[in-house]
Wavefront OBJ file of the C-alpha trace (Angstrom):
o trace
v -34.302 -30.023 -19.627
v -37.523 -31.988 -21.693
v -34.832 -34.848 -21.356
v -34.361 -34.926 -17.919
v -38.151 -34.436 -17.291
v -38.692 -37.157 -19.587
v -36.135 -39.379 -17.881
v -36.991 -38.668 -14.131
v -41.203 -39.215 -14.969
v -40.306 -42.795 -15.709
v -41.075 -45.239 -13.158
v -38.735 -47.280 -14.066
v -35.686 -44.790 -14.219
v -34.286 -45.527 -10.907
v -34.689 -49.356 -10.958
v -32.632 -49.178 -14.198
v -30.012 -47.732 -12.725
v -26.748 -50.275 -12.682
v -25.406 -51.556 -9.819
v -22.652 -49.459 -8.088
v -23.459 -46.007 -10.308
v -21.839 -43.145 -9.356
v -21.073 -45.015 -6.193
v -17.950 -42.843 -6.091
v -19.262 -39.809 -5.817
v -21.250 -40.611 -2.348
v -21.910 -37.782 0.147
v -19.320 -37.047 2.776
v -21.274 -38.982 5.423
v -21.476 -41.987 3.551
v -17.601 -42.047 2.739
v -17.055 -41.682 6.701
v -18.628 -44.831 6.582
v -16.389 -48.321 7.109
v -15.039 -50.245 4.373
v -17.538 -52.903 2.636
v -16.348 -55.540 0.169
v -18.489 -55.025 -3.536
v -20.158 -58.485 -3.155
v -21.683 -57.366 0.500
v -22.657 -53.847 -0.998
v -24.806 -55.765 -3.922
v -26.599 -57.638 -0.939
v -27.221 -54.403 0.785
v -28.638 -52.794 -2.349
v -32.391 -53.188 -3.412
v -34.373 -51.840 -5.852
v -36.784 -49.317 -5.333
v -40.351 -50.179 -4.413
v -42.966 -49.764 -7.721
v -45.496 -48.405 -5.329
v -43.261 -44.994 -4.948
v -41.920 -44.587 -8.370
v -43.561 -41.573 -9.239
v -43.588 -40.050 -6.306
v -39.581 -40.407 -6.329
v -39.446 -39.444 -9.878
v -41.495 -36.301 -8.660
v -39.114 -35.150 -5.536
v -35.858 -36.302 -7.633
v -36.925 -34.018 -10.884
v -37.952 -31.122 -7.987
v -34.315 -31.528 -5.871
v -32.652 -31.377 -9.836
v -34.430 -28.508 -10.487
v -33.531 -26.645 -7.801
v -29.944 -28.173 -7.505
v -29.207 -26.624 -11.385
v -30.407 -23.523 -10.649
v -27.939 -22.911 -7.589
v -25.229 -24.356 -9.523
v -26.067 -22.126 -12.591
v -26.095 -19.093 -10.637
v -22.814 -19.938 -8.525
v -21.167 -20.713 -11.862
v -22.255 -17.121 -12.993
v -21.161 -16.016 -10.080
v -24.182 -14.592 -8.788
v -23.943 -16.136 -5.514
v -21.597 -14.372 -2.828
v -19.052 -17.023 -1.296
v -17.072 -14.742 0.688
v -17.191 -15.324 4.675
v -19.435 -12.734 6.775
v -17.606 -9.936 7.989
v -16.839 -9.396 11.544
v -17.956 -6.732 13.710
v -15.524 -3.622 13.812
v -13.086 -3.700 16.478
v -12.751 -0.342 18.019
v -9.535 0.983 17.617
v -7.542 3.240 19.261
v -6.541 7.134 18.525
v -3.502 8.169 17.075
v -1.502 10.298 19.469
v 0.071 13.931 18.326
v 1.871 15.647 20.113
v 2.414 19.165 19.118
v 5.504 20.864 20.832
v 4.678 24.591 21.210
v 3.680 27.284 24.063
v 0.443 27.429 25.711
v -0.559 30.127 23.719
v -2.399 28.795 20.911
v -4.658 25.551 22.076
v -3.830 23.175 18.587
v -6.410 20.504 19.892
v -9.170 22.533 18.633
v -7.632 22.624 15.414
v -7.481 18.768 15.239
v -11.040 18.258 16.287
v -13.094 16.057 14.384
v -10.145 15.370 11.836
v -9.318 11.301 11.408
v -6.435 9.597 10.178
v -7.340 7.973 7.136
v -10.958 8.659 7.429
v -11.159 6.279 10.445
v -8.778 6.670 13.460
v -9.095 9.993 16.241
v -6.180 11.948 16.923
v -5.560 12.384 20.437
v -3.565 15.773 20.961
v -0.789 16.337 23.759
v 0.462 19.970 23.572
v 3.366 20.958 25.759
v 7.054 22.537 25.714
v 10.183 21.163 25.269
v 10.971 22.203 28.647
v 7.659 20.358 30.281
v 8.968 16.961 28.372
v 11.065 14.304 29.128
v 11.670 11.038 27.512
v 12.746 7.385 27.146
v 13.735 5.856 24.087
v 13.927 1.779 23.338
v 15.325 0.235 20.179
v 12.102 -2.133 20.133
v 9.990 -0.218 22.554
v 9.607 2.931 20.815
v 9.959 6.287 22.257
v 8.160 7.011 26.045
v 7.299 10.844 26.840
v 6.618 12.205 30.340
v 4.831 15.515 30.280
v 4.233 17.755 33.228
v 2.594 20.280 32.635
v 0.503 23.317 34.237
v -3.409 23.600 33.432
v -5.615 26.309 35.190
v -3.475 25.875 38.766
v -3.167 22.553 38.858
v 0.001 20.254 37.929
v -0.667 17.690 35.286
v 1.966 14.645 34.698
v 1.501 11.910 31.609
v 3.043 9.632 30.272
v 2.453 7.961 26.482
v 4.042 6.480 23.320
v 3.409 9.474 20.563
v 2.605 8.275 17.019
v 3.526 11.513 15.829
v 5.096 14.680 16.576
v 4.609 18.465 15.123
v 7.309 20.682 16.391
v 6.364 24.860 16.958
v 9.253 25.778 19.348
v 13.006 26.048 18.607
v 14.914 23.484 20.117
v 18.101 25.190 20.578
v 18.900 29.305 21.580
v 21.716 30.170 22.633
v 19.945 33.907 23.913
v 18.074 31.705 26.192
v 20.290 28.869 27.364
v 17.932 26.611 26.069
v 19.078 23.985 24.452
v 16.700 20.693 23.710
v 18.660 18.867 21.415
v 18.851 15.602 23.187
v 14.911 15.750 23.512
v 15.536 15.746 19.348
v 18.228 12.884 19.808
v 15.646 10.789 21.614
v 12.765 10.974 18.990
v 15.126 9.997 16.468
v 16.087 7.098 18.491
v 12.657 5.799 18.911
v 11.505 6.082 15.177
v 9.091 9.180 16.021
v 7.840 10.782 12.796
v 7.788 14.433 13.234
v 6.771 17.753 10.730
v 9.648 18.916 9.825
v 11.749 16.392 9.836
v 13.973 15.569 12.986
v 17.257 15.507 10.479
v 15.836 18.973 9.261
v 15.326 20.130 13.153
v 18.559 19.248 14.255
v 20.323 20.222 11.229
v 18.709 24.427 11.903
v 20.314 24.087 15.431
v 23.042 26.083 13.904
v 22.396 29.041 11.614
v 25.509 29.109 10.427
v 24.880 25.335 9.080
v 21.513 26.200 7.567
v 23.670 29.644 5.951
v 25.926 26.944 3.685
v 22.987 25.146 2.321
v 21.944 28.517 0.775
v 25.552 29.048 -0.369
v 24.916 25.469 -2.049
v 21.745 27.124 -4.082
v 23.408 30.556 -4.809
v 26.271 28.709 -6.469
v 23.650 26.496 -8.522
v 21.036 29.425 -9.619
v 23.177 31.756 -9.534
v 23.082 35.985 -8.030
v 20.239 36.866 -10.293
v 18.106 33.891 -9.508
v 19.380 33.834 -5.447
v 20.444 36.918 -4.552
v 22.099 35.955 -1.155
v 23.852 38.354 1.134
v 27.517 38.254 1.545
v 28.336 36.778 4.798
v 31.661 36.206 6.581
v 32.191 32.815 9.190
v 34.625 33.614 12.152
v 34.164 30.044 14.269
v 36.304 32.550 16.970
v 37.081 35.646 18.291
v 41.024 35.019 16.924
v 39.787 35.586 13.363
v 37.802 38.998 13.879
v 40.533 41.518 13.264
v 38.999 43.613 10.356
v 36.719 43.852 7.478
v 36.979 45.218 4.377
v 33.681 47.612 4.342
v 31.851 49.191 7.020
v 29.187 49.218 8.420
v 28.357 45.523 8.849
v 26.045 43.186 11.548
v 27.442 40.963 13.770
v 25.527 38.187 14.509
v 26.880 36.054 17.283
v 26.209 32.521 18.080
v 22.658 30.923 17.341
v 19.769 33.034 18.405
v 16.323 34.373 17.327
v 13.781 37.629 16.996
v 16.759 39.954 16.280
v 18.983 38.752 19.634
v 22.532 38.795 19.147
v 23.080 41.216 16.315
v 25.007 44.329 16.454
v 25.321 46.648 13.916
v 29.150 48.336 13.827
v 30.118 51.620 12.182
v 33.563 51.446 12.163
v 37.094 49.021 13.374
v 37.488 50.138 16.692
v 33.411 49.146 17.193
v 34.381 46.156 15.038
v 37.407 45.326 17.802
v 35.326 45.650 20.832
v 32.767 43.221 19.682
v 35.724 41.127 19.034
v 36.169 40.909 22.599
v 32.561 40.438 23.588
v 32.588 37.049 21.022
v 35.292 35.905 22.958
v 33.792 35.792 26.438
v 30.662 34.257 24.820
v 33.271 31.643 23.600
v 31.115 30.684 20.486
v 31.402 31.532 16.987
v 30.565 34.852 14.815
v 28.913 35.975 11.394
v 29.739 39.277 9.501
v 27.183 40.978 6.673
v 27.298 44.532 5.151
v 24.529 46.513 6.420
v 21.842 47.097 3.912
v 19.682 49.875 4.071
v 16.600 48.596 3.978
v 13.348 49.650 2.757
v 11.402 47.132 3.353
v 11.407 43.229 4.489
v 10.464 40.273 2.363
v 8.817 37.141 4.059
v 7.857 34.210 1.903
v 6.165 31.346 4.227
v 5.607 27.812 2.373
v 3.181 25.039 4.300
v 2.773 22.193 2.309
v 1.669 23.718 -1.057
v -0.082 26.736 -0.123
v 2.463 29.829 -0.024
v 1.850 33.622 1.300
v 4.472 37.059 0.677
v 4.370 39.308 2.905
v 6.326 42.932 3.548
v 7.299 44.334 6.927
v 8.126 47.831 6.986
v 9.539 49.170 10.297
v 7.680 52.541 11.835
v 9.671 52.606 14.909
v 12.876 53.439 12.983
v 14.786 51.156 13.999
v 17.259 49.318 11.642
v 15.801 45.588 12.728
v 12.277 45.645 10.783
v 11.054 42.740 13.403
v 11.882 44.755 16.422
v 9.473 47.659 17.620
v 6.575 48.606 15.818
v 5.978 47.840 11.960
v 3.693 47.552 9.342
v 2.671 44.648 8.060
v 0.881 43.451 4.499
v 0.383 40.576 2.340
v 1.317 41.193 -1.605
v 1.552 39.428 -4.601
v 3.373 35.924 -4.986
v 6.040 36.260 -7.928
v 7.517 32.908 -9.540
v 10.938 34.670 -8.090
v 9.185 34.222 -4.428
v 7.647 31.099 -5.429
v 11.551 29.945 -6.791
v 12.936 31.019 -3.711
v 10.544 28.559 -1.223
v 10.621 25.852 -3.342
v 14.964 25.320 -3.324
v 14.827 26.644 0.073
v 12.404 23.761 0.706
v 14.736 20.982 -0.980
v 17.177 21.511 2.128
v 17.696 18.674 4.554
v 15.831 16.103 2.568
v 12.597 18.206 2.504
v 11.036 21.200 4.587
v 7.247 21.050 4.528
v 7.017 24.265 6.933
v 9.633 26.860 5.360
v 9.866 31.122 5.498
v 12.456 32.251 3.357
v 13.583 36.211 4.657
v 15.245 38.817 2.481
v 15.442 42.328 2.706
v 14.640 44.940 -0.254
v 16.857 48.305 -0.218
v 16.246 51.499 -1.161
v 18.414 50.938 -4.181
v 15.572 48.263 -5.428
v 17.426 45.279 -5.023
v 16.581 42.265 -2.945
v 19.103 40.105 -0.817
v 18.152 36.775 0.785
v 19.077 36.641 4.587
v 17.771 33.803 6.249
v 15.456 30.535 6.236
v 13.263 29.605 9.259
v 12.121 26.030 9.665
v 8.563 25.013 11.167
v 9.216 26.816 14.140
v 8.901 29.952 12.033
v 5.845 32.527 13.841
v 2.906 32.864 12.152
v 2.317 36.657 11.273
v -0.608 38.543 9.039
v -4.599 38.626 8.823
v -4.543 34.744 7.565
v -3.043 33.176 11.160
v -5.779 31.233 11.665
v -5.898 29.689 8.421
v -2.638 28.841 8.445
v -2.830 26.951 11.647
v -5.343 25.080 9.894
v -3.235 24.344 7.083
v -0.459 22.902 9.293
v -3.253 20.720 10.818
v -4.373 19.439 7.514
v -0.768 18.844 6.776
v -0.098 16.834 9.673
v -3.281 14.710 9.290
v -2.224 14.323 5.740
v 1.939 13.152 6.689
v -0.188 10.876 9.418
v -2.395 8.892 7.052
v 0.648 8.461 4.697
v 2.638 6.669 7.178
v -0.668 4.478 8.319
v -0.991 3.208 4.527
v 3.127 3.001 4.571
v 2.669 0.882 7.497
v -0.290 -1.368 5.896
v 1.587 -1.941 3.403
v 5.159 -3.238 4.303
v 5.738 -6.097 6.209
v 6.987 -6.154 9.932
v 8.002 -8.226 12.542
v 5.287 -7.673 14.586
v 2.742 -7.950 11.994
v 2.803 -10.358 9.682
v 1.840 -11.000 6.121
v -1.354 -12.252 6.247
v -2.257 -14.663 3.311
v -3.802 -13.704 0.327
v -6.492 -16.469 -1.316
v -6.535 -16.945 -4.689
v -9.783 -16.798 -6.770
v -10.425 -19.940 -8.107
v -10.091 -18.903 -11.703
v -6.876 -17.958 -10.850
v -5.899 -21.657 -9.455
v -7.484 -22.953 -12.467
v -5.362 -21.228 -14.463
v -2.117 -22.085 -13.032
v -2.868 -25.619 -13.018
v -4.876 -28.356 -15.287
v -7.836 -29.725 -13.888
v -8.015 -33.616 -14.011
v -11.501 -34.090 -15.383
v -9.859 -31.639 -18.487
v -6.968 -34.088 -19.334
v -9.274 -36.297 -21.513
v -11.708 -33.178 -23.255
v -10.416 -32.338 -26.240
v -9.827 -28.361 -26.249
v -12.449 -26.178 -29.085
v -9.821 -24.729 -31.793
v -9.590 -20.828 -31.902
v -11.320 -18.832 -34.151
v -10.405 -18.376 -37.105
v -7.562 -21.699 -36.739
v -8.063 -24.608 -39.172
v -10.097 -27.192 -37.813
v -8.717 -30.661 -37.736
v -11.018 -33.470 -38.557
v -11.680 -36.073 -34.915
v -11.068 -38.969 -36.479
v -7.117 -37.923 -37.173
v -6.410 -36.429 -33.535
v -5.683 -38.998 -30.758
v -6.872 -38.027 -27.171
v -2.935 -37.360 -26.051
v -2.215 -34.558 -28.556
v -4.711 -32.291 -27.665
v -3.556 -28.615 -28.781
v -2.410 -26.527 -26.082
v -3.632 -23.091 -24.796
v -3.464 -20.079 -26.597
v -2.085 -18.603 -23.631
v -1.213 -19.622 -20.354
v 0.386 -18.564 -17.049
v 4.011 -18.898 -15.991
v 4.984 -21.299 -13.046
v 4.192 -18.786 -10.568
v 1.459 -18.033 -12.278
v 2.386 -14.209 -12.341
v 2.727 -13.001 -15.809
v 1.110 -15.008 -18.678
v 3.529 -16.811 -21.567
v 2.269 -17.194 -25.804
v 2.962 -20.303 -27.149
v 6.040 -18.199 -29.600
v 7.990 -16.999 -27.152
v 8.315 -20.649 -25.424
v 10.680 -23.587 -26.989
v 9.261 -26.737 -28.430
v 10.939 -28.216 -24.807
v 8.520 -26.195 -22.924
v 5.228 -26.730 -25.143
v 4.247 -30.065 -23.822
v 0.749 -31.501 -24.289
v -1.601 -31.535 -21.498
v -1.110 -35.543 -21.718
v 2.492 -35.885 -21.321
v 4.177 -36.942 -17.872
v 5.561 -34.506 -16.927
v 2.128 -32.399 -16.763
v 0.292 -35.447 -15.499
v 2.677 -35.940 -12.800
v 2.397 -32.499 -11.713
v -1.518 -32.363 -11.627
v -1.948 -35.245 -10.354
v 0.790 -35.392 -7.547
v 0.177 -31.685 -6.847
v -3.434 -31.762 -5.488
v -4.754 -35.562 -4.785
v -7.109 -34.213 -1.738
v -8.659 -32.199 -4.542
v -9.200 -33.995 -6.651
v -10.892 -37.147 -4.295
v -12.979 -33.922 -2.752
v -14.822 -33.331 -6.507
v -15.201 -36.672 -6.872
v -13.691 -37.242 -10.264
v -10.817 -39.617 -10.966
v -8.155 -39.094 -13.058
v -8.499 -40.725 -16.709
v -6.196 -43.374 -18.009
v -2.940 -41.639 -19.284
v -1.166 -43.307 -22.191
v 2.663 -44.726 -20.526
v 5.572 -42.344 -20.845
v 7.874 -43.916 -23.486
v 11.262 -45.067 -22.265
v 14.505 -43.101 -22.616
v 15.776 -43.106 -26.129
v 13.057 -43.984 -27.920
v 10.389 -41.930 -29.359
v 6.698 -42.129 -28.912
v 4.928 -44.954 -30.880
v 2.384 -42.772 -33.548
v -1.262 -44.510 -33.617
v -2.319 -45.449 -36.167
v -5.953 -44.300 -38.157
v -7.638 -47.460 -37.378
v -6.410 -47.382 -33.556
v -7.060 -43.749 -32.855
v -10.151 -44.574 -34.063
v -10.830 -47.242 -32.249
v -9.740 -45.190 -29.128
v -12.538 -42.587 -29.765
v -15.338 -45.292 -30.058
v -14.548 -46.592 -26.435
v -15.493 -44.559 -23.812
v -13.908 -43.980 -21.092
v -15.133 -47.054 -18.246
v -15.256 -44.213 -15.622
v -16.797 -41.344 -18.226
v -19.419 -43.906 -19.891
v -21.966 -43.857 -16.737
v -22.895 -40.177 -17.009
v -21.276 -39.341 -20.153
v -24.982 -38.885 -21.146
v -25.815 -36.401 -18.953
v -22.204 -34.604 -19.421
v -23.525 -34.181 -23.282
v -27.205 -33.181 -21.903
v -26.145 -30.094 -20.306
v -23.757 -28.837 -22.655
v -24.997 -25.636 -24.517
v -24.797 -25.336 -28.148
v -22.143 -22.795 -28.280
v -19.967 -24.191 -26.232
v -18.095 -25.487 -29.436
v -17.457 -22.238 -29.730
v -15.444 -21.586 -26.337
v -11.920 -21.064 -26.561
v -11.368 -19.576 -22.876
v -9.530 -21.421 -20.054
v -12.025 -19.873 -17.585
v -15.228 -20.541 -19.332
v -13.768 -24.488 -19.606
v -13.132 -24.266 -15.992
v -16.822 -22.549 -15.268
v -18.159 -25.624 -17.252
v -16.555 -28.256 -15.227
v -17.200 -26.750 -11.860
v -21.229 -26.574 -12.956
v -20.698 -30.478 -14.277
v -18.871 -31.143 -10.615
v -21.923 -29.726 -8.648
v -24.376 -31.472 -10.476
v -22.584 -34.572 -10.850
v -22.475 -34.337 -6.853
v -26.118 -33.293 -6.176
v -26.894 -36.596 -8.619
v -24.995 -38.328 -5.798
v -26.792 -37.205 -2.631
v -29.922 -37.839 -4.372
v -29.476 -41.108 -5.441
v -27.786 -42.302 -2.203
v -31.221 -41.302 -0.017
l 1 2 3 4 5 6 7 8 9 10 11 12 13 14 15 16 17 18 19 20 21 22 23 24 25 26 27 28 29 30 31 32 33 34 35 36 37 38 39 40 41 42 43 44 45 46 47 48 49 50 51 52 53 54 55 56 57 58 59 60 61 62 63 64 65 66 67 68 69 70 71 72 73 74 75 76 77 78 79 80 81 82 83 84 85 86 87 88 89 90 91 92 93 94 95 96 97 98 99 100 101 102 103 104 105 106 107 108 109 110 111 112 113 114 115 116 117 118 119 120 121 122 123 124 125 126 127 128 129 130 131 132 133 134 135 136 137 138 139 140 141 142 143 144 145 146 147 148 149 150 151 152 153 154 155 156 157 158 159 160 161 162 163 164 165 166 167 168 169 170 171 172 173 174 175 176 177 178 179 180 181 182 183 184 185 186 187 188 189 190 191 192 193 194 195 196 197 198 199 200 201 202 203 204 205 206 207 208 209 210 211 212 213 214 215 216 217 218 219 220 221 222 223 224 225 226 227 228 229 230 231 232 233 234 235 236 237 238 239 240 241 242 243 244 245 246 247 248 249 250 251 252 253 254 255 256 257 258 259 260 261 262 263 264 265 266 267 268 269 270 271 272 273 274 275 276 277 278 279 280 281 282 283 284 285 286 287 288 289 290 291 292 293 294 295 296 297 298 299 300 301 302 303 304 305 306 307 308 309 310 311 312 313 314 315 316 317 318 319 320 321 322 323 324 325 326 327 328 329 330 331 332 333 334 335 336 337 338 339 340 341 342 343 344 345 346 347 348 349 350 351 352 353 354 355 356 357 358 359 360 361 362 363 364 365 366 367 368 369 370 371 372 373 374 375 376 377 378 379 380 381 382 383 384 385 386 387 388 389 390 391 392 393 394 395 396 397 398 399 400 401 402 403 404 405 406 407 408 409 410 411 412 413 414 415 416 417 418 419 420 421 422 423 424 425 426 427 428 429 430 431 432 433 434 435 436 437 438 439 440 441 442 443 444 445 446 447 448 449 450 451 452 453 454 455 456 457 458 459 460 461 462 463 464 465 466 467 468 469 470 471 472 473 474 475 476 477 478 479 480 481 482 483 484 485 486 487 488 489 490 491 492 493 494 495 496 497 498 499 500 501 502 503 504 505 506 507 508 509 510 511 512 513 514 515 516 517 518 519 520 521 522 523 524 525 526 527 528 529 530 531 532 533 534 535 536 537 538 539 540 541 542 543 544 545 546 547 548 549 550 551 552 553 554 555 556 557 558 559 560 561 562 563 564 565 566 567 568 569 570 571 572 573 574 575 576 577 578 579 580 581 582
């Protein structure tokens, strides 16, 4: 700094100054300019006037002052580069559509809850029987709701994002059966809680009966007590069981509808006959006397046991009256959810029901899917944990879907830092600097080291400059000096707007050798000789290249606090430039 000052106070400073220096580094506006021969740009150029010497001196050392103090900060990186952001776009809310009777009002539960802390759900509640829909392969899935509110008829129509599903979409007991509305939601890609597999797949208890079959078999009757069960698929089969009494269940149906209990084979016979005009299919159980039943509901993580014990006296403990209380969660309970849960790729809403008899043993009977009723003191919070579950399964697939590439929505490209493009390839200006030796290497004397057989990096980046390579696990093929052609051809072929845009041209390479012979060693006295000469486009400011060099920077050994160097030595170099060209 006491240099420069001491330089840029002279008067005569500027006249000094050789003709045509640093003429390649102009400003932009004065390479737009046209194309002058060098004998017509000597005309052009006078000297500067004596008279305003020092006042030039004054501005120039002011502008340099300021210049290095923006470049020293940007090569700290203390300066933010990065593009303004853009005002938020508004965006619009998610729709959910939650599939259940009128009821229970879900919106309220889903008020004020975002999808990944930034998009509103918009919630559509209806039944399966107030829905109809259109499915696309491209298009998505289209739903047309009509529904009844206060009086009045309301119709819609919308593209749901998501889809919770409270109602059974199948019962035989009812003659309702919504499995097509199922069929289209798969076909349009609709994400659902549970899953639509799952949904379909407990269309048919009898189905949903051989998974558990699956986990007796694997745990075993002390882990998974299940209940013996017979499968008739039609009347032609039911002509007698071994013990008596035993339940009929017939067909698919819920709340206790469709099950008979039988006493003895001529009961057993006559309900024969009844399965065959319902022309569907048939279960068999013992009957278990029953002291109590067992009800172990899973949502998400949080589980709840409860125990139902009938009052009414009747054999079904969820028909009539009955008394109902939470009680401890066992790890047998807990067990029980968690396999039960495993089914069909994955239940995040599961009840797993068993039945406890008099003789103190439990039997598993059935698993209910998230159309399962919500029963206890703790309904309320457990509509609120299906809401935070749904929220939650909605963000995932929002950061799923940022995440993958589509069709519609392209990649959009990443830019890389510029330390990161340094690293990946050589910088011109670099080619000629001999690299600092690590510490703790030998140091080899100048004199004996010609300009082309500069070490190499400690370590540097792979081609796709992905996953970084030491200099022992390459071959002596792939350690080539930063000098040799087939380096120099890629730096210099690879980036030529680059490197006219910094304004530094490329140093003289020593020619490849020809094929089949080796490289011609230098001798002392012309390596030497080589070191003495500067470089004719280096000896101009080669001055104040050396002026602004710290002390330590001997001492560097880092690619990116070379690169941080040159990029400082660029900016001045160009402020010099736009200086000296006013």
């Amino acid at each position: 700094m006491n240099f420069l000052r001491r330089r840029l106070s002279d008067s005569s400073f500027v006249a000094n100054l050789p003709n045509g220096y640093m003429m390649d580094l102009q400003c932009p506006n004065n390479s737009m300019s046209s194309p002058v021969s060098p004998a017509t740009e000597r005309k052009h150029l006078q000297p500067p006037q004596p008279s305003h010497s020092s006042s030039t001196g004054t501005s120039i050392f002011s502008s340099i002052s300021s210049a290095m103090k923006q470049t020293t900060q940007a090569a700290a990186g203390l300066i933010d580069h990065s593009v303004s952001p853009t005002p938020p776009v508004a965006q619009k809310p998610k729709i959910l559509l939650v599939i259940d009777d009128a009821h229970t009002d879900w919106a309220k539960y889903f008020q004020g809850k975002k999808v990944n802390g930034e998009l509103d759900i918009r919630v559509e509640q209806a039944e399966f029987s107030e829905l109809n829909l259109a499915a696309y392969v491209t298009g998505g899935c289209m739903v047309d709701m009509q529904v009844m509110r206060n009086g009045t008829k309301v119709a819609r129509s919308f593209k749901p994002d998501f889809v919770l599903i409270r109602q059974h979409a199948y019962s035989m007991a009812l003659g309702e059966d919504f499995r097509s509305l199922i069929i289209g939601l798969q076909y349009g890609g609709i994400h659902t809680v549970n899953s639509l597999c799952s949904i379909y797949n407990f269309c048919s208890k009898p189905w949903v009966f051989s998974q558990l079959i699956k986990i007796f078999n694997l745990l075993g009757p002390e882990k998974f007590p299940l209940v013996e069960q017979t499968f008739f698929p039609s009347h032609k089969q039911m002509l007698t069981t071994p013990n008596f009494p035993v339940v009929i269940k017939l067909g698919h149906a819920h709340a206790g509808m469709g099950k008979v209990k039988v006493e003895n084979q001529h009961d057993f016979r006559d309900m024969a006959s009844i399965v065959a005009m319902a022309k569907t299919y048939a279960t068999t159980e013992p009957f278990i006397d029953s002291k109590y039943d067992i009800r172990i509901q899973k949502i998400g993580s949080n589980y709840k046991a409860y125990m139902r014990t009938s009052i009414s006296g009747n054999w079904k403990a969820n028909t009539g009256s009955a008394m109902l209380e939470q009680i401890a969660m066992t790890e047998r309970y807990r067990l029980w959810a968690d396999t039960c849960a495993e089914m069909f790729g994955g239940l995040d809403i599961c009840a797993v029901k068993a039945v406890h008899s008099k003789d103190g043993k439990d039997y598993i009977i059935e698993v209910m899917d998230s159309s399962m009723p919500l029963i206890g003191e703790h309904v309320e919070e457990d509509r609120q944990l299906i809401a935070d579950l749904v929220v939650s399964r909605m963000t995932q697939l929002v950061i799923t879907a940022g995440s993958m590439p589509s069709p519609l929505r392209p990649w959009t490209p990443q830019v890389q830092p510029a330390s990161v493009r340094s690293q990946t390839r050589p910088q011109l200006g670099q080619l000629s600097q001999s690299r600092p030796t690590p510490q703790g290497g030998p140091r080899q004397p100048q004199g004996s080291q010609p300009p082309w057989t500069n070490a190499p990096p400690q370590q540097r980046l792979s081609p796709q400059g992905q996953q970084p390579q030491s200099p022992q696990s390459t071959s002596p093929q792939q350690q080539r000096s930063p000098g040799s052609p087939h380096q120099v051809q890629s730096a210099t072929g690879s980036s030529p707007v680059q490197a006219s845009k910094a304004g530094v041209f490329p140093p003289q390479q020593p020619r490849p050798p020809a094929q089949g012979r080796a490289p011609r060693q230098p001798s002392p006295t012309e390596t030497s000789m080589q070191q003495a000469t500067p470089h004719p486009h280096l000896n101009k400011s080669q001055s104040l290249t050396n002026t602004f060099s710290l002390s330590e920077s001997s001492q560097r050994g880092n690619a990116n606090e070379d690169e941080a160097k040159a990029e400082t030595i660029r900016n001045l170099r160009k402020s010099f430039a736009s200086l000296f060209s006013d």
